[in-house]
N, C-alpha and C positions, 0 to 999 in steps of 0.2 A: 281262257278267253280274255281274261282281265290284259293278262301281258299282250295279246296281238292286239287289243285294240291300242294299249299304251305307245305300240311299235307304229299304227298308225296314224295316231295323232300327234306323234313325236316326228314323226317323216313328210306330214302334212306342213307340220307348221315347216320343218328344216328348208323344203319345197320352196316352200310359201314366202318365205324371206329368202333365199338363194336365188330362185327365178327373179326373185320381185326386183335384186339389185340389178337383172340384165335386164330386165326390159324396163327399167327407169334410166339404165346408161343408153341403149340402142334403138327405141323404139321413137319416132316422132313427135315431138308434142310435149317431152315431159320436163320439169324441172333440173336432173339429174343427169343429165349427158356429160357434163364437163367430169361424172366421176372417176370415167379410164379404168383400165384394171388392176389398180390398187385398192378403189372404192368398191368394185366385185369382190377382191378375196378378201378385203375382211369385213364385207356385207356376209359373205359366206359362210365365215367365221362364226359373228356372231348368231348365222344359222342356224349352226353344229349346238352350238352353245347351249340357245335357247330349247333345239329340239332334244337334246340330250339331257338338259336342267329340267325338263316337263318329264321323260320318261324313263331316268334313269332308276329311281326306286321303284318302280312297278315292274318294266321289263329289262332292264339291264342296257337300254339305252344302242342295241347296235343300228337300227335304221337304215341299215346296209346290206344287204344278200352280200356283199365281200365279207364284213364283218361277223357278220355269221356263218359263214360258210367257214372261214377261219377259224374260230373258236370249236367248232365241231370237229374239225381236221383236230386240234391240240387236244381231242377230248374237255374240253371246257365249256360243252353245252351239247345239251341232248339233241341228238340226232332225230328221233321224231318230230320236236319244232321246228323241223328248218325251213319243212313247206309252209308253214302258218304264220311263221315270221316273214317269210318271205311274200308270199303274196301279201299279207297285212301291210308292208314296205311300199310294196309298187302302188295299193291302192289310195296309199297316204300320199304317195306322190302326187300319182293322178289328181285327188283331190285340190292338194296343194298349189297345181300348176293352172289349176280352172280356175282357184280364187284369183291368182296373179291376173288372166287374163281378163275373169270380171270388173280387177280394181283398174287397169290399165285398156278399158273396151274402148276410149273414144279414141286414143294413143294406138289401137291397135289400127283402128278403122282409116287411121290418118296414115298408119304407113303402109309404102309401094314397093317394099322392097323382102322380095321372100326367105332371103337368106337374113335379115334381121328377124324376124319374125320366127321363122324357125329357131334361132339362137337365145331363144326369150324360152326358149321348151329345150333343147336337148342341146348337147356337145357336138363341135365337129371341130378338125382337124384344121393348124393355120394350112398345112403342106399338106395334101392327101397321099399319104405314103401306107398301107392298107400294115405290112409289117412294124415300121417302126411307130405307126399311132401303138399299134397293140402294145410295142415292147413297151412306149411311154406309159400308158395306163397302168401295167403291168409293176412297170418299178413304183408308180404313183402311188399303187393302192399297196404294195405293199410295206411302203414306210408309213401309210398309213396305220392297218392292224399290225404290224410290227411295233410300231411304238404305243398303240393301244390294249398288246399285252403286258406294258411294261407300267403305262400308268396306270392301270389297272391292277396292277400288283400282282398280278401274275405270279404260280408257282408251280413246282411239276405235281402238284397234289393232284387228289382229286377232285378236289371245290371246285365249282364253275368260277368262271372268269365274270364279273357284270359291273359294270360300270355307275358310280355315284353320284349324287349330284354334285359333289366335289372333285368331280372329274370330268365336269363340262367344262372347263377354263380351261385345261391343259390340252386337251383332245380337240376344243376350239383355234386355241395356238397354232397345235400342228396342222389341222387343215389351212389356216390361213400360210402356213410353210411351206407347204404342200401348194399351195397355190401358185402364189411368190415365185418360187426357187422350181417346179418342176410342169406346171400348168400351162407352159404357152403352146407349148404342140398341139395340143389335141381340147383343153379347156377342161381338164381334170376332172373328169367324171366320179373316177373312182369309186362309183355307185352304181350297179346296175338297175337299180329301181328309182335312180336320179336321174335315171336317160332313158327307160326304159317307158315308162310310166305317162310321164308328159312329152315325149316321142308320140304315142300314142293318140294323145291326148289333143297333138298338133292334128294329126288324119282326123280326128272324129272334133271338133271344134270345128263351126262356121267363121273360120277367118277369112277376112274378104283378102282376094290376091295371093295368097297364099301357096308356095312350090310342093314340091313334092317335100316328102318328110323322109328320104336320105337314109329308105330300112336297108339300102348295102353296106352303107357304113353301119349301122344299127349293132351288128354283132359286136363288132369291137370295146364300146363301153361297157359290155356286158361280159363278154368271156374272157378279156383283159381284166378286169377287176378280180373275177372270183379267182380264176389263176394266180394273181398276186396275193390277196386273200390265204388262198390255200399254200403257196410258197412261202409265208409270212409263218404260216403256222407250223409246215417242217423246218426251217431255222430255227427256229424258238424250240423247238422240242430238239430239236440235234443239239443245240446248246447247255440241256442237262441240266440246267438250273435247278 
């Protein structure tokens, strides 16, 4: 119980500062507009950073249904957790995503446009192409756990794979590369409980003007990632290390 709650207050805070840089760049009202998305990915960055420096010695720091879904693929995490991590994940989201809109409520009330507002809660697509969003997420997420079994120290033992607090700088890096360099398509989810969660979270929140919350597109953050996830973790195991 110790570790799912670690998982979600590590994916609360991750939420909580990642949302918070978009809706201080997109939403009406705020100081932070001029930050573009350079100031998102490595607001993002320091996300990862921070929610993985809080929960990486208690649960291993994944805050990702990718990421764990991966490590169980390589045998490097019990397969009984994955429901409890996972839900623990989406609800850390959740969480995380209501704080954003509580600190940002008068910013919310000010803006008329629904497709900002939604982009303060969940990913969408610059181009809506329903295949190539997947394929992007898909390669997204999986340079992501790909190079998080490698900082991770990874081996073909049998020790589980879990991540240090010494290994929130490096795994912060790469998501801000991840961003950077492969993020403009779709707005790098690479998280199913990063889009899932405060998706959600958009339909059941009283925001005034507010569109619809886009659950067609909805699949694709989510079954793009663990795909990647889980292709990340037959590499690494065909590689024989």
């Amino acid at each position: 119980m110790t570790s799912y709650l670690f998982e979600f207050i590590g994916t609360a805070m991750l939420i909580l500062l990642g949302n918070g840089i978009v809706a201080n760049v997109v939403l009406k009202g705020t100081k932070g507009s001029d930050s573009g998305w350079v100031g998102i990915t490595f607001a993002w960055g320091i996300a990862v950073f921070t929610g993985v420096f809080i929960s990486a010695d208690v649960s291993g720091a994944h805050l990702n249904p990718a990421v764990t879904l991966g490590l169980a693929v390589a045998g490097k995490f019990s397969w009984e957790l994955v429901p409890g991590y996972m839900f623990s994940q989406v609800l850390g989201a959740m969480l995380g995503t209501s704080l954003v809109w509580l600190t940002y409520k008068k910013q919310y009330d000010a803006t008329e446009d629904p497709g900002a507002l939604l982009a303060t809660f969940a990913t969408g697509p610059a181009i809506k192409s329903p295949l190539w969003n997947f394929i992007t997420e898909v390669i997204g997420t999986f340079a992501l756990v790909f190079g998080v079994f490698f900082i991770a120290g990874g081996t073909h033992g049998e020790d589980p794979i879990t991540l240090g607090s010494l290994d929130a700088l490096p795994v912060a890096l790469l998501v801000i590369g991840i961003g950077m360099s492969l993020g403009g398509p779709t707005g790098y989810a690479i998280n199913p409980a990063r889009d899932f969660g405060p998706r959600l979270m958009h339909a059941i929140l009283p925001l005034q003007g507010k569109g619809p919350s886009d659950w067609g597109y909805a699949w694709i953050p989510i079954v793009g990632p663990l795909v990647g996830g889980a292709l990340a973790a037959l590499i690494y195991l065909s590689l024989g290390i």
